[in-house]
N, C-alpha and C positions, 0 to 999 in steps of 0.2 A: 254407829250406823243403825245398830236395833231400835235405839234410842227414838232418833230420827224419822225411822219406818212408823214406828206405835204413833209417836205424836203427829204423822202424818196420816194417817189411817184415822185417829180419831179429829181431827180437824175437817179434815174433808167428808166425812162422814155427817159433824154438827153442821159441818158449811152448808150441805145441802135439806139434811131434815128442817136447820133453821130458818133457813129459804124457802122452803114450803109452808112454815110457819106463817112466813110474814105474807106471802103471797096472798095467806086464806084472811089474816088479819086486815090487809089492804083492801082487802073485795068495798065494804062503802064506799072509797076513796074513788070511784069508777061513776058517781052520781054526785059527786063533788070537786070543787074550782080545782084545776089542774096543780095549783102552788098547793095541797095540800096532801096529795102525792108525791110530787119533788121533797116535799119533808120528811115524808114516810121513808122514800127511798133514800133520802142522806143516810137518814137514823139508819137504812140496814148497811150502806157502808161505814160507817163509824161503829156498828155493831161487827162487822167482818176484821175490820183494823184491830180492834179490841179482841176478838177472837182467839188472831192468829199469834198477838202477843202472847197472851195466856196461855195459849198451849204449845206455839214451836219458838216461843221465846223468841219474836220478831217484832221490831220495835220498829218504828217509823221519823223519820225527820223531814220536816220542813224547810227550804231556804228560799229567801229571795221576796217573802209575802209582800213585803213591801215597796217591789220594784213594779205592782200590778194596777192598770191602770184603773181609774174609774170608768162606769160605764161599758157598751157592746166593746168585744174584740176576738180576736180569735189567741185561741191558745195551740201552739202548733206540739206534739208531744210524742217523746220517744215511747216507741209500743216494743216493748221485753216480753210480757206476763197478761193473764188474765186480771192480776190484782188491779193496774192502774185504771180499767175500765167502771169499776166503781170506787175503787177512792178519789179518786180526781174528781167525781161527782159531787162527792161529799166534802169535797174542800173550794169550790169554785161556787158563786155566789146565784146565778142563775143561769144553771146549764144548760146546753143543750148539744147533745153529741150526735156526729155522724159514725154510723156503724152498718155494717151490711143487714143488709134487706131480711133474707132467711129467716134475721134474730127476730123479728117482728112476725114470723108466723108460729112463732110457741105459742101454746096454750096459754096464756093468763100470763106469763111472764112479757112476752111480744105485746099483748096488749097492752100489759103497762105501758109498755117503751110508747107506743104509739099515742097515748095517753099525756102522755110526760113531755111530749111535742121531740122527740128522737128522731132524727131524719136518717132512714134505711135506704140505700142506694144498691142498685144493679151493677154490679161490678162489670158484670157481662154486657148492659147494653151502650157501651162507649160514649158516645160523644153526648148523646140524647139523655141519657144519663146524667150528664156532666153538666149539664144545660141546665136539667131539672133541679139539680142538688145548687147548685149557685143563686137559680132563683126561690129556693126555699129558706136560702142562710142568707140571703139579704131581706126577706121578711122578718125574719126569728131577730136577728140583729138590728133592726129597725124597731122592735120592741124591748131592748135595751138587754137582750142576752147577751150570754157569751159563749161562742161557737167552742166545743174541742172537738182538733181532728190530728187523726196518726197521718202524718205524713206518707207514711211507710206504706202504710192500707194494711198491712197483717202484722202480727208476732214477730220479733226479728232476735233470734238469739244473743247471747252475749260474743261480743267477738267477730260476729257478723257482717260483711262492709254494708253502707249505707244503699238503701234504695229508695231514694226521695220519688215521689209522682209527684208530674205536672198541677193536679188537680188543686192543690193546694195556694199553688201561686196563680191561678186561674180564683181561687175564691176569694183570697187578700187584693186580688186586685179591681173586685168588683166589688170588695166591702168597704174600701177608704176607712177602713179600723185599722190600729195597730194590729200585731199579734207578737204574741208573748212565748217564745220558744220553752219547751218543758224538757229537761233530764232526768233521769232518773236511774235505779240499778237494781229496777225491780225483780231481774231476770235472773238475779244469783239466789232469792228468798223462796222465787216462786218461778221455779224455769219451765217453761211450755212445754208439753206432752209430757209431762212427768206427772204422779199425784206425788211427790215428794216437796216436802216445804220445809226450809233450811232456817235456823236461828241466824240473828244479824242482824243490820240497819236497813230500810230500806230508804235511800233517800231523792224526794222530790227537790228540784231549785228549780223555779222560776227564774229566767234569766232575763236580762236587758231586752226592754221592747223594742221591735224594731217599727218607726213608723210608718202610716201610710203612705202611698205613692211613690215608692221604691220603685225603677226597673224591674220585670220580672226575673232578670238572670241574677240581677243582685240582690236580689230579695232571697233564692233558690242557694243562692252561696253563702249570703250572711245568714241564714235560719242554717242549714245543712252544718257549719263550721262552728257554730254555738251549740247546739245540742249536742254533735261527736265527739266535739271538745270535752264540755263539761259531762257530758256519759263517762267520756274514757278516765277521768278523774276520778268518778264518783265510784266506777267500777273496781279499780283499783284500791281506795280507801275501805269497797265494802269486800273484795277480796281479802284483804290483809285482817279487816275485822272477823270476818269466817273462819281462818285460820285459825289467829287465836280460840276463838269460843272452840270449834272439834279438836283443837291440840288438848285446851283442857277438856273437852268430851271424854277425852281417850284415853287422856291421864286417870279421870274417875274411874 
């Protein structure tokens, strides 16, 4: 557990000096074509993946790359952890995520986001809200992005039962795109409100597209029962792999 605390202490420590780094390194990129920021910000997620291996001995896998389709779609994704908010970035071809409002009034980091074409929504103002954000992901989408959005709207622990929002099948159904439900088990490497980062897998799978023009109850039920599905899988394989690595932690 000492172990653990050090390599978490100094991870999150780099996490954020190297974050301020890149912020200051970024500043041209702000008088320049938006795609050359989006590269910027991959490279700093692909530098955070890299990171977190190196020091809490967190490895990352990939499945399903091949199930994705060409062109706009929405990616629907289980939300565990702050991690998948920028590695999913750094693995999808041209993103563009929705995420609460607030994130966009940081200093120079907000700015990126709104730079990088990030759509911040009002959680608080209901339905007018809802209106605005559908009709700003069928422009982004209509220029050949690909939408990620958390179903969930927040962080949802491991173990947690599902809380799907409407919002989602209200945007698939006004994008006539596939979308592409996401799993993952990012919530046992990197668990919410903790600064502690655990060794292990962390694994993404792209699952079965579901395509357009679904009913919305059955769109809400086959994304809902594909992500819980393959979470609870993924959860349990990366359970059993944490064991092992702190049984021999413990053993050393």
């Amino acid at each position: 557990m000492i172990s653990i605390f050090v390599r978490s202490l100094v991870f999150n420590v780099l996490f954020y000096l190297t974050m301020a780094v890149w912020i200051v390194a970024a500043l041209p990129t702000f008088v320049m074509p938006r795609a050359v920021l989006v590269r910027m910000a991959k490279a700093w997620g692909r530098w955070n993946i890299w990171l977190m291996r190196v020091i809490c001995g967190t490895r990352v896998k990939i499945l399903g790359t091949g199930r994705i389709p060409k062109g706009p779609l929405i990616f629907a994704s289980k939300h565990q952890s702050m991690w998948e908010t920028f590695a999913l970035f750094s693995l999808i071809d041209q993103p563009v995520v929705i995420l609460k409002r607030e994130l966009t009034w940081i200093p120079f980091f907000g700015w990126y986001l709104m730079k990088t074409g990030m759509i911040g929504i009002d959680r608080k103002a209901g339905i007018r809200s809802l209106k605005m954000l559908i009709r700003m992901t069928r422009e982004e989408m209509r220029l050949g992005r690909q939408l990620v959005i958390f179903p969930e709207g927040t962080r949802r622990p491991i173990g947690a039962p599902p809380a799907y929002k409407s919002g989602v099948a209200m945007i698939y159904a006004e994008g006539d795109v596939p979308c592409v439900p996401v799993a993952l088990n990012s919530g046992l490497c990197w668990p919410r409100r903790t600064f502690l980062r655990y060794p292990g897998t962390i694994t993404v799978e792209f699952l079965e597209p579901l395509p357009p023009g679904l009913r919305r109850d059955e769109f809400m039920s086959r994304l809902m029962v594909s992500i819980e599905g393959s979470t609870a899988s993924l959860v349990e394989m990366g359970l059993r792999e944490q064991g092992r690595l702190l049984g021999r932690a413990a053993e050393d």
